[in-house]
C-alpha positions in Angstrom: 0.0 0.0 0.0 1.3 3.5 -1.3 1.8 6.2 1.6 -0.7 9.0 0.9 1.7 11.4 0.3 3.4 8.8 -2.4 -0.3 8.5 -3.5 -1.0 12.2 -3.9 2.5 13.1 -5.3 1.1 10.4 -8.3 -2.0 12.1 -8.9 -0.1 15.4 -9.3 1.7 13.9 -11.4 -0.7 12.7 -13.4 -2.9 16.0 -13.5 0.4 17.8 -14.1 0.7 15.4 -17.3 -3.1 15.8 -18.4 -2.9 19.4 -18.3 0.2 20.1 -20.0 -1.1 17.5 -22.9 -4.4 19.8 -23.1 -2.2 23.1 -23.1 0.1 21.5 -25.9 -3.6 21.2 -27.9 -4.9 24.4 -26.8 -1.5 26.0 -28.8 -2.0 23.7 -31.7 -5.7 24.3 -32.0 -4.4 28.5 -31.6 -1.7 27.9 -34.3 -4.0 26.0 -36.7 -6.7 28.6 -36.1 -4.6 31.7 -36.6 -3.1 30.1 -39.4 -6.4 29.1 -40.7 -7.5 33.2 -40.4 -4.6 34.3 -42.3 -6.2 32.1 -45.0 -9.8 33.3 -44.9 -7.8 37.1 -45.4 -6.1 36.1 -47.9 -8.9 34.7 -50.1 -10.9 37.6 -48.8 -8.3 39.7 -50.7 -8.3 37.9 -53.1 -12.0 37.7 -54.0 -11.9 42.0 -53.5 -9.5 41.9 -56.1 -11.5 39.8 -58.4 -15.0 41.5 -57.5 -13.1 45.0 -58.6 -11.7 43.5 -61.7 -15.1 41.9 -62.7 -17.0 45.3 -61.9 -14.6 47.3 -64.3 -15.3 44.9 -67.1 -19.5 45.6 -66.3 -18.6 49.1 -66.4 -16.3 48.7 -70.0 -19.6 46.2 -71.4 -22.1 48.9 -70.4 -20.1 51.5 -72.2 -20.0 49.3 -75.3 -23.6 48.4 -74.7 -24.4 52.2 -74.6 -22.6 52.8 -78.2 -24.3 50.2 -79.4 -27.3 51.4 -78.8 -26.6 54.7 -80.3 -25.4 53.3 -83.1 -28.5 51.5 -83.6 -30.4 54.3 -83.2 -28.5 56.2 -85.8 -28.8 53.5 -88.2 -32.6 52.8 -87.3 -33.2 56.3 -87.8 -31.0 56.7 -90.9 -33.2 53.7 -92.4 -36.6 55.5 -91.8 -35.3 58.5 -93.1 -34.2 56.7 -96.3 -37.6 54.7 -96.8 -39.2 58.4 -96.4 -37.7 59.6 -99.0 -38.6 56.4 -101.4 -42.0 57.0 -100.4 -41.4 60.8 -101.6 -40.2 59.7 -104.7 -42.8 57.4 -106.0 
C-alpha cells in the first residue's frame, strides 16, 4: 500500500501530465486557427480583387452596350429617313 503522500504526489503527477497534454492542444488548436484566419484574409483579398476587376469589365460592357445602342439608333433612324424619302419619290 502506497503512503498517501506517495499517492498524492502520483496524482499530481498525473494531473500535471493531463494538463500540460491539453495546453500543448490548446496551442496547436491557436496555431492552426490563426493560421487558418490568415487564409480566410487572404482569399478575402483575393475575391476583393476579383469583384473590382469583374465590376470594371460591367462598367467597359455597359459603355460598349451604350454605343451600341446609339449606333443603332443612328442607323434605325438613318433607315426610316431613307424609306421616307422612297415613299417621296414614288
Amino acid at each position: 500500500m502506497l503512503h498517501p503522500i506517495e499517492e498524492a504526489l502520483g496524482t499530481l503527477g498525473y494531473a500535471n501530465m493531463h494538463y500540460t497534454s491539453v495546453s500543448n492542444n490548446e496551442e496547436k488548436y491557436a496555431d492552426r486557427i490563426a493560421a487558418e484566419g490568415s487564409d480566410l484574409e487572404q482569399k478575402d483579398e483575393e475575391l476583393a480583387k476579383e469583384q473590382i476587376a469583374l465590376m470594371e469589365k460591367y462598367d467597359e460592357l455597359r459603355k460598349k452596350d451604350s454605343s451600341l445602342i446609339k449606333k443603332i439608333s443612328e442607323l434605325t433612324e438613318e433607315i426610316s429617313n431613307d424609306m421616307y424619302k422612297e415613299r417621296e419619290a414614288l
